[in-house]
MISEDO-58365 format. One record per residue: residue number from 1; residue in one letter; x, y, z of N, C-alpha, C in turn. Coordinates in steps of 0.02 Angstrom, whole numbers, plus 50000, padded with zeros to 5 digits. Layout:
% residues N
i = NUM aa = A n.X = X n.Y = Y n.Z = Z ca.X = X ca.Y = Y ca.Z = Z c.X = X c.Y = Y c.Z = Z .
...
% end
This chain:
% residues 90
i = 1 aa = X n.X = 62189 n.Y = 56504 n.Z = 56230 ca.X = 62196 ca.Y = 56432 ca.Z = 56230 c.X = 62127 c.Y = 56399 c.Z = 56226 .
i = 2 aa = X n.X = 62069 n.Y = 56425 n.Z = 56276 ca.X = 62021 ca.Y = 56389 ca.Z = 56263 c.X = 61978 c.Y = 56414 c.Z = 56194 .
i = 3 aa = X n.X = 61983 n.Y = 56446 n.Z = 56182 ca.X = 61958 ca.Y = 56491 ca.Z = 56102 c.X = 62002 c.Y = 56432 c.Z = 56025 .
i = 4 aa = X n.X = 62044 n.Y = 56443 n.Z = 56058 ca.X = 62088 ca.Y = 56371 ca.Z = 55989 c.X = 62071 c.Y = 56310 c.Z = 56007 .
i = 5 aa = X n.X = 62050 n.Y = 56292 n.Z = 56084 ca.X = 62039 ca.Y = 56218 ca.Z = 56092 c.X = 61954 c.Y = 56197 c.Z = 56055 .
i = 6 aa = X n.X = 61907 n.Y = 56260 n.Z = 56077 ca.X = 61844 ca.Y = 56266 ca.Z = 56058 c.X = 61827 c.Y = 56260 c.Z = 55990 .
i = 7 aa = X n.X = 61871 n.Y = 56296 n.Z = 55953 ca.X = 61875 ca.Y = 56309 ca.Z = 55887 c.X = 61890 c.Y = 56232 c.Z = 55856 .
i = 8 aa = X n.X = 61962 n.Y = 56206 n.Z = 55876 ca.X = 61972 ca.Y = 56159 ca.Z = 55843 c.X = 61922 c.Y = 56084 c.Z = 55871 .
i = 9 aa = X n.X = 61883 n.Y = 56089 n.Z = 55923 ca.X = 61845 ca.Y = 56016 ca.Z = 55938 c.X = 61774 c.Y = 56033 c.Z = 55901 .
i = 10 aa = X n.X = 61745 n.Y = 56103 n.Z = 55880 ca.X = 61695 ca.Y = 56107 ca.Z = 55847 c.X = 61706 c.Y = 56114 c.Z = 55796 .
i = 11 aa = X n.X = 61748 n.Y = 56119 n.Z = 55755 ca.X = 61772 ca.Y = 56094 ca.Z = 55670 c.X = 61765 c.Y = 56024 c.Z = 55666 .
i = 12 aa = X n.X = 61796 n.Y = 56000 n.Z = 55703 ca.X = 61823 ca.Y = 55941 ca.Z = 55698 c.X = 61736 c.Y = 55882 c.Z = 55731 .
i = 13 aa = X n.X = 61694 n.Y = 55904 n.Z = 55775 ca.X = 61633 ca.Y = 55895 ca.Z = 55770 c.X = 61587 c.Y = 55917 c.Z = 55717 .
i = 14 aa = X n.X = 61585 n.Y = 55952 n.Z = 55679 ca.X = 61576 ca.Y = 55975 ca.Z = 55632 c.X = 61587 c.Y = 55916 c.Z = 55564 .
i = 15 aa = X n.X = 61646 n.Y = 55931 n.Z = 55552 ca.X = 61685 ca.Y = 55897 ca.Z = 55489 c.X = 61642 c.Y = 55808 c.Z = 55517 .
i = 16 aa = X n.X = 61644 n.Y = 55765 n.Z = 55581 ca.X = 61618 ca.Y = 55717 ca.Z = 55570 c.X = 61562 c.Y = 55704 c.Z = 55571 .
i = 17 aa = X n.X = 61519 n.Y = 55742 n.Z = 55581 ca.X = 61434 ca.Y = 55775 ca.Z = 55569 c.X = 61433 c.Y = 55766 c.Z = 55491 .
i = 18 aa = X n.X = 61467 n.Y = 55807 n.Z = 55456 ca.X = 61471 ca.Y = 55800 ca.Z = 55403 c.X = 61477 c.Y = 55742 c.Z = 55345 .
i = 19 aa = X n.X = 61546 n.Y = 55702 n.Z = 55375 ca.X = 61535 ca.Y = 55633 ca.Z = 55338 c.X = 61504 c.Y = 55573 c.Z = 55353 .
i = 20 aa = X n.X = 61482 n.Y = 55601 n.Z = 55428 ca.X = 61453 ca.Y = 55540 ca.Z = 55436 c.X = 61346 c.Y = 55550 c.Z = 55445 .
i = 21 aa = X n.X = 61335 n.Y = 55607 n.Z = 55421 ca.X = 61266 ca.Y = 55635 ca.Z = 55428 c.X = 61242 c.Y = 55697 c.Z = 55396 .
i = 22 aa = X n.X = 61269 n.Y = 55697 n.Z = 55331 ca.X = 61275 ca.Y = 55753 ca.Z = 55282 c.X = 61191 c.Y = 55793 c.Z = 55302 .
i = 23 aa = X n.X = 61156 n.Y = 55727 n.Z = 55270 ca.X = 61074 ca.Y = 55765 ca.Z = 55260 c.X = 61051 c.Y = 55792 c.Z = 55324 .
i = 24 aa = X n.X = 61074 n.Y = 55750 n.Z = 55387 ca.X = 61042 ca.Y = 55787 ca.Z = 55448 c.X = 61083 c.Y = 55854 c.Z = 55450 .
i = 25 aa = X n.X = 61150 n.Y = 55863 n.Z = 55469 ca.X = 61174 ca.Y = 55925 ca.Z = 55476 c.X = 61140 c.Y = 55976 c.Z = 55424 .
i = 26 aa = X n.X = 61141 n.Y = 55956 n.Z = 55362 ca.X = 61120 ca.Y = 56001 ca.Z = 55311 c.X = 61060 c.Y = 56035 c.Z = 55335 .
i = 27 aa = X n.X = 61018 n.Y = 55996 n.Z = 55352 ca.X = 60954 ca.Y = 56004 ca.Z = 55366 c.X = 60926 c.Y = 56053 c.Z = 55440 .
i = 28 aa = X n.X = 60970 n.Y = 56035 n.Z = 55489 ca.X = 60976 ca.Y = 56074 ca.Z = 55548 c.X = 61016 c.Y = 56147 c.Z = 55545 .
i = 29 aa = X n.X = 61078 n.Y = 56139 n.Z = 55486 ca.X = 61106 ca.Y = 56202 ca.Z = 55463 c.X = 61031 c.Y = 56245 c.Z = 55440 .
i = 30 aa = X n.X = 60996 n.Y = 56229 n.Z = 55422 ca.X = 60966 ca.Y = 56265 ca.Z = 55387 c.X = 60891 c.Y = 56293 c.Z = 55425 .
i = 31 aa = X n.X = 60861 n.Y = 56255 n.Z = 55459 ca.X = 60814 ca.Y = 56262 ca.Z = 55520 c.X = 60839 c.Y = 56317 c.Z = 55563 .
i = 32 aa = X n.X = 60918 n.Y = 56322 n.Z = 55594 ca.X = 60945 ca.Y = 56361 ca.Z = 55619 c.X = 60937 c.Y = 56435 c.Z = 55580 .
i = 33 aa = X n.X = 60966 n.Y = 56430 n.Z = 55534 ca.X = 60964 ca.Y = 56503 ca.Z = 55495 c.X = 60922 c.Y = 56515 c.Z = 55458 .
i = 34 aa = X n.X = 60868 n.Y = 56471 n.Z = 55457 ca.X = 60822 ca.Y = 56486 ca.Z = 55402 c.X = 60739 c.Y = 56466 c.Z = 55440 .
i = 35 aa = X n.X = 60755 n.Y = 56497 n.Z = 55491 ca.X = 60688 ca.Y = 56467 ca.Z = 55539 c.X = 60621 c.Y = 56465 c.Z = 55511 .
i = 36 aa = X n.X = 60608 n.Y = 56511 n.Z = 55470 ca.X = 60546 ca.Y = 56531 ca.Z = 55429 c.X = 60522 c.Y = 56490 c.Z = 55389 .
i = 37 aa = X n.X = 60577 n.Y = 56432 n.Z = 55387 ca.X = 60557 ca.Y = 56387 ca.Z = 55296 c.X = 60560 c.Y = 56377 c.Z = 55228 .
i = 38 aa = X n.X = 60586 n.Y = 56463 n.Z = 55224 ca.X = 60612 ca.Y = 56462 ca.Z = 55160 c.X = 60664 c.Y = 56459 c.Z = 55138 .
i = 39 aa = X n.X = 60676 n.Y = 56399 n.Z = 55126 ca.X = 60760 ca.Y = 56365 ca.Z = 55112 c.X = 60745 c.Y = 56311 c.Z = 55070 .
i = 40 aa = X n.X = 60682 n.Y = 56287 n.Z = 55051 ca.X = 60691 ca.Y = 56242 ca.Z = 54990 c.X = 60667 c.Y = 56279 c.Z = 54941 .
i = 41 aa = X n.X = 60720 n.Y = 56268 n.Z = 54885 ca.X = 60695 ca.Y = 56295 ca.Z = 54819 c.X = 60688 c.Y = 56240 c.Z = 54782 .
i = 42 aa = X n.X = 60647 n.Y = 56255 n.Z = 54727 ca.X = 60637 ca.Y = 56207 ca.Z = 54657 c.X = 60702 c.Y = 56216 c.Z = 54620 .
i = 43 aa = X n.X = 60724 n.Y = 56163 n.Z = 54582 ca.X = 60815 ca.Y = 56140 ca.Z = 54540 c.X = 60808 c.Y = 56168 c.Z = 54508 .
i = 44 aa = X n.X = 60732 n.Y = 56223 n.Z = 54478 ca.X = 60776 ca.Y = 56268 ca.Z = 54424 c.X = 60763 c.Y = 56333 c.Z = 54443 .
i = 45 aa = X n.X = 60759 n.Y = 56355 n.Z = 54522 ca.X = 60751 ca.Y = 56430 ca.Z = 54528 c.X = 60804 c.Y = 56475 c.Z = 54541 .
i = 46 aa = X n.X = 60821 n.Y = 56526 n.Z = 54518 ca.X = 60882 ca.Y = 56575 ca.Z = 54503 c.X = 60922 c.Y = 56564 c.Z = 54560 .
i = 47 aa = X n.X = 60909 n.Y = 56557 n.Z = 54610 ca.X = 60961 ca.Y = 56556 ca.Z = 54694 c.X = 61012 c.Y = 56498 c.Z = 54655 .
i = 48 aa = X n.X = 60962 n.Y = 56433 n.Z = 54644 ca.X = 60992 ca.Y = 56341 ca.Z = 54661 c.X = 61064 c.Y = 56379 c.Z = 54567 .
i = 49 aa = X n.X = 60994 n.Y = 56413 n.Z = 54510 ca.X = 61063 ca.Y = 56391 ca.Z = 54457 c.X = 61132 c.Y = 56453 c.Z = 54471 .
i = 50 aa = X n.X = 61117 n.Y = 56498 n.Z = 54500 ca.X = 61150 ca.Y = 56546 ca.Z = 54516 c.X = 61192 c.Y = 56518 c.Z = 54547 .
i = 51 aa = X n.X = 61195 n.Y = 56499 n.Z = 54597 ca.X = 61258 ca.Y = 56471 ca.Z = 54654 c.X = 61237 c.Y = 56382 c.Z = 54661 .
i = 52 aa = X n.X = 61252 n.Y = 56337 n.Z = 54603 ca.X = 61240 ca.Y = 56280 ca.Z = 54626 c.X = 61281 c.Y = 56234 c.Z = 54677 .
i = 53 aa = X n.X = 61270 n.Y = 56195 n.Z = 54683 ca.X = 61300 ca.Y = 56130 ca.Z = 54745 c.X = 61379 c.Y = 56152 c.Z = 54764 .
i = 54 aa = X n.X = 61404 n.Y = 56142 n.Z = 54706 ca.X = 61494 ca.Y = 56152 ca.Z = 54708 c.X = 61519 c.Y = 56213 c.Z = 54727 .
i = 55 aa = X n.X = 61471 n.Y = 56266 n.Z = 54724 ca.X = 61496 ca.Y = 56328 ca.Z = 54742 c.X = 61487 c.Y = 56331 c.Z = 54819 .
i = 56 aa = X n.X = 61420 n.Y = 56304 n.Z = 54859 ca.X = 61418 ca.Y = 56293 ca.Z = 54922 c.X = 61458 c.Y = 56241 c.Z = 54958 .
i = 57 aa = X n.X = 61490 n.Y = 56177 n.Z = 54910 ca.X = 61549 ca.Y = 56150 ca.Z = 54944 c.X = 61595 c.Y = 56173 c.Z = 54927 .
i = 58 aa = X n.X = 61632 n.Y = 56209 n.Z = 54872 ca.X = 61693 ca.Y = 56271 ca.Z = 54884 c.X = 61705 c.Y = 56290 c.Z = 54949 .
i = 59 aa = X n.X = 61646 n.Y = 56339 n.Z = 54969 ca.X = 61640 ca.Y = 56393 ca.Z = 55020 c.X = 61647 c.Y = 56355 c.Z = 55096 .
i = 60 aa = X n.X = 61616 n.Y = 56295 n.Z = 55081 ca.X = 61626 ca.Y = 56260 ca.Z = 55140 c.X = 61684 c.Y = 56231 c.Z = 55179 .
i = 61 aa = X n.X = 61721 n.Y = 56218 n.Z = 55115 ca.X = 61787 ca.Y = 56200 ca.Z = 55126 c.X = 61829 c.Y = 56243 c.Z = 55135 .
i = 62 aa = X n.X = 61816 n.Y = 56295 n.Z = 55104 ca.X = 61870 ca.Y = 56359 ca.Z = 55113 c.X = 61872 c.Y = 56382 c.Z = 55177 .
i = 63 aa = X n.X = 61806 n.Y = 56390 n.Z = 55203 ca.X = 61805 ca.Y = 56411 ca.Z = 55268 c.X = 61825 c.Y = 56362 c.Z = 55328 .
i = 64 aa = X n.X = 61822 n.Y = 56309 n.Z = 55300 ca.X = 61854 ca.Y = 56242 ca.Z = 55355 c.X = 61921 c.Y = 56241 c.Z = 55378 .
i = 65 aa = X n.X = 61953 n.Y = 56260 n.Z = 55304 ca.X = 62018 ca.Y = 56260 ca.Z = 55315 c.X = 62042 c.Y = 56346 c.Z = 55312 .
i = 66 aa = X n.X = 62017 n.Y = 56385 n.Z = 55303 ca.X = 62034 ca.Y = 56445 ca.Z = 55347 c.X = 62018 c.Y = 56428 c.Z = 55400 .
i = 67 aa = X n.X = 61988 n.Y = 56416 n.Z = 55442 ca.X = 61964 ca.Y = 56412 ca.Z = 55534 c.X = 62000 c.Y = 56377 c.Z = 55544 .
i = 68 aa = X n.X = 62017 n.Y = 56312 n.Z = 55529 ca.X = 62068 ca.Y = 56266 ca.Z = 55562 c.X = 62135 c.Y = 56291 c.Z = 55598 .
i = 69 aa = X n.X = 62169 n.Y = 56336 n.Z = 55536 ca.X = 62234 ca.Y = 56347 ca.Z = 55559 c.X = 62237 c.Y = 56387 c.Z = 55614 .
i = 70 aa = X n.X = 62175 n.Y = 56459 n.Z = 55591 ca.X = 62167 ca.Y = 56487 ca.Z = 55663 c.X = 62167 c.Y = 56473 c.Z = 55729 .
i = 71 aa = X n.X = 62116 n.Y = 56422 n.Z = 55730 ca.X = 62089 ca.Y = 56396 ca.Z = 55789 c.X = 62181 c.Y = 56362 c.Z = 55832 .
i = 72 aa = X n.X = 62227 n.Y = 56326 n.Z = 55771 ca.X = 62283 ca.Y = 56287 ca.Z = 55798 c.X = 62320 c.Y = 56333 c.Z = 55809 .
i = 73 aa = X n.X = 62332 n.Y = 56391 n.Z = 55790 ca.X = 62367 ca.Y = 56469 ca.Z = 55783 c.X = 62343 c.Y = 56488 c.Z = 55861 .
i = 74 aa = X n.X = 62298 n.Y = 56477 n.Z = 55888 ca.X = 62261 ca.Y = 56506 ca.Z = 55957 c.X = 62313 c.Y = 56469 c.Z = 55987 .
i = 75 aa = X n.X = 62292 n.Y = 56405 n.Z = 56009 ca.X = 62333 ca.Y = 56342 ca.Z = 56047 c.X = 62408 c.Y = 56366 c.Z = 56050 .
i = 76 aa = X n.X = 62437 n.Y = 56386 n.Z = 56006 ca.X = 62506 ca.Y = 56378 ca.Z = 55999 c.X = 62528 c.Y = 56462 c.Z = 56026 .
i = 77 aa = X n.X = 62498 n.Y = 56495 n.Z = 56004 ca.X = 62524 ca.Y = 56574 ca.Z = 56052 c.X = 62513 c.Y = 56556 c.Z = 56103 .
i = 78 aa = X n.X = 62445 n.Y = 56537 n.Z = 56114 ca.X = 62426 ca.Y = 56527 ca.Z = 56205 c.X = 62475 c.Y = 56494 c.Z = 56248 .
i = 79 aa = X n.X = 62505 n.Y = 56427 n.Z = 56217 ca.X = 62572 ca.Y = 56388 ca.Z = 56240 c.X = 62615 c.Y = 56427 c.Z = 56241 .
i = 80 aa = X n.X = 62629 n.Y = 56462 n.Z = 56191 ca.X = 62700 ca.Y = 56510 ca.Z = 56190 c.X = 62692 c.Y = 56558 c.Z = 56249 .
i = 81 aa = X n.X = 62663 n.Y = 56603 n.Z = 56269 ca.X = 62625 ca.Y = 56646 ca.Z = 56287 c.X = 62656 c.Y = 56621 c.Z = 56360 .
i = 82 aa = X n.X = 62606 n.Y = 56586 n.Z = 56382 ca.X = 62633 ca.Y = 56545 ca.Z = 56442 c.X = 62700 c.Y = 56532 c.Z = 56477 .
i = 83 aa = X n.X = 62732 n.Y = 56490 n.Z = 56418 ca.X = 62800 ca.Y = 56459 ca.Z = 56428 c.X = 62839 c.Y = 56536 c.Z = 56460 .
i = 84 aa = X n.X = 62811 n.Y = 56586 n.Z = 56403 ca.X = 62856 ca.Y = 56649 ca.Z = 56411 c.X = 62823 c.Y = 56667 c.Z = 56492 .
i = 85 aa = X n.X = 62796 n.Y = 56667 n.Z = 56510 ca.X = 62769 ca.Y = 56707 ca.Z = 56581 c.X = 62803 c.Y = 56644 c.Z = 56628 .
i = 86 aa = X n.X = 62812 n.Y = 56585 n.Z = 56597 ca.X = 62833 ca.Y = 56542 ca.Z = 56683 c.X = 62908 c.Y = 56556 c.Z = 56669 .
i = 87 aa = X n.X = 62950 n.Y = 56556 n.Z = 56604 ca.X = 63014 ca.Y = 56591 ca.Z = 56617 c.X = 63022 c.Y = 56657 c.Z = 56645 .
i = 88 aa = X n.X = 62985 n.Y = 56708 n.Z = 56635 ca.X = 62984 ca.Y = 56768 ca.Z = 56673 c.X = 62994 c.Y = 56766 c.Z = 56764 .
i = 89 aa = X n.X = 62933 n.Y = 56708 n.Z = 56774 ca.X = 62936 ca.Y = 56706 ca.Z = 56844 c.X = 63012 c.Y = 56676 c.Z = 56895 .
i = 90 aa = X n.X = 63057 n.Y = 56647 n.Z = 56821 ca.X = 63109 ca.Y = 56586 ca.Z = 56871 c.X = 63160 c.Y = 56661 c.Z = 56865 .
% end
C-alpha cells in the first residue's frame, strides 16, 4: 500500500514538475545523474542526432504510463489483501 501510494504521489509530483518547470527538472534530472558535467552536447553531436528530443519524450512517457498503473495495481491488491484478512478474522 505504501509502495503504490509512494509511487503514485511521486509520478504525479513528477508529471507537475514537468509542466509546470520543464527546464528546471530537466536540468536537476541531469546534475543528479550526470554529476560530472557531461550532459551538454553540441545539436550536431552523434548522442543529440542519434536519439533526438522525441525519442527522449517517447521514453518518458512510456515509462510514465507503465509506472502509473503499477504503482495503482499496488493500492488495489494492498486493499484487497486487507479486506481479505479482516473477513478472515469475523
Amino acid at each position: 500500500n505504501i509502495s503504490g501510494k509512494a509511487t503514485v504521489i511521486f509520478l504525479s509530483a513528477l508529471l507537475f514538475l514537468a509542466l509546470t518547470s520543464f527546464n528546471f527538472l530537466f536540468t536537476v534530472f541531469h546534475q543528479i545523474f550526470f554529476p560530472q558535467g557531461n550532459w551538454m552536447f553540441a545539436t550536431d553531436s552523434l548522442i543529440i542526432t542519434t536519439f533526438p528530443t522525441p525519442f527522449f519524450t517517447s521514453i518518458a512517457i512510456k515509462i510514465f504510463l507503465l509506472t502509473l498503473p503499477i504503482g495503482i495495481l499496488f493500492i488495489l491488491v494492498s486493499i484487497h489483501l486487507e479486506h481479505d484478512r479482516k473477513r478472515e478474522r469475523h
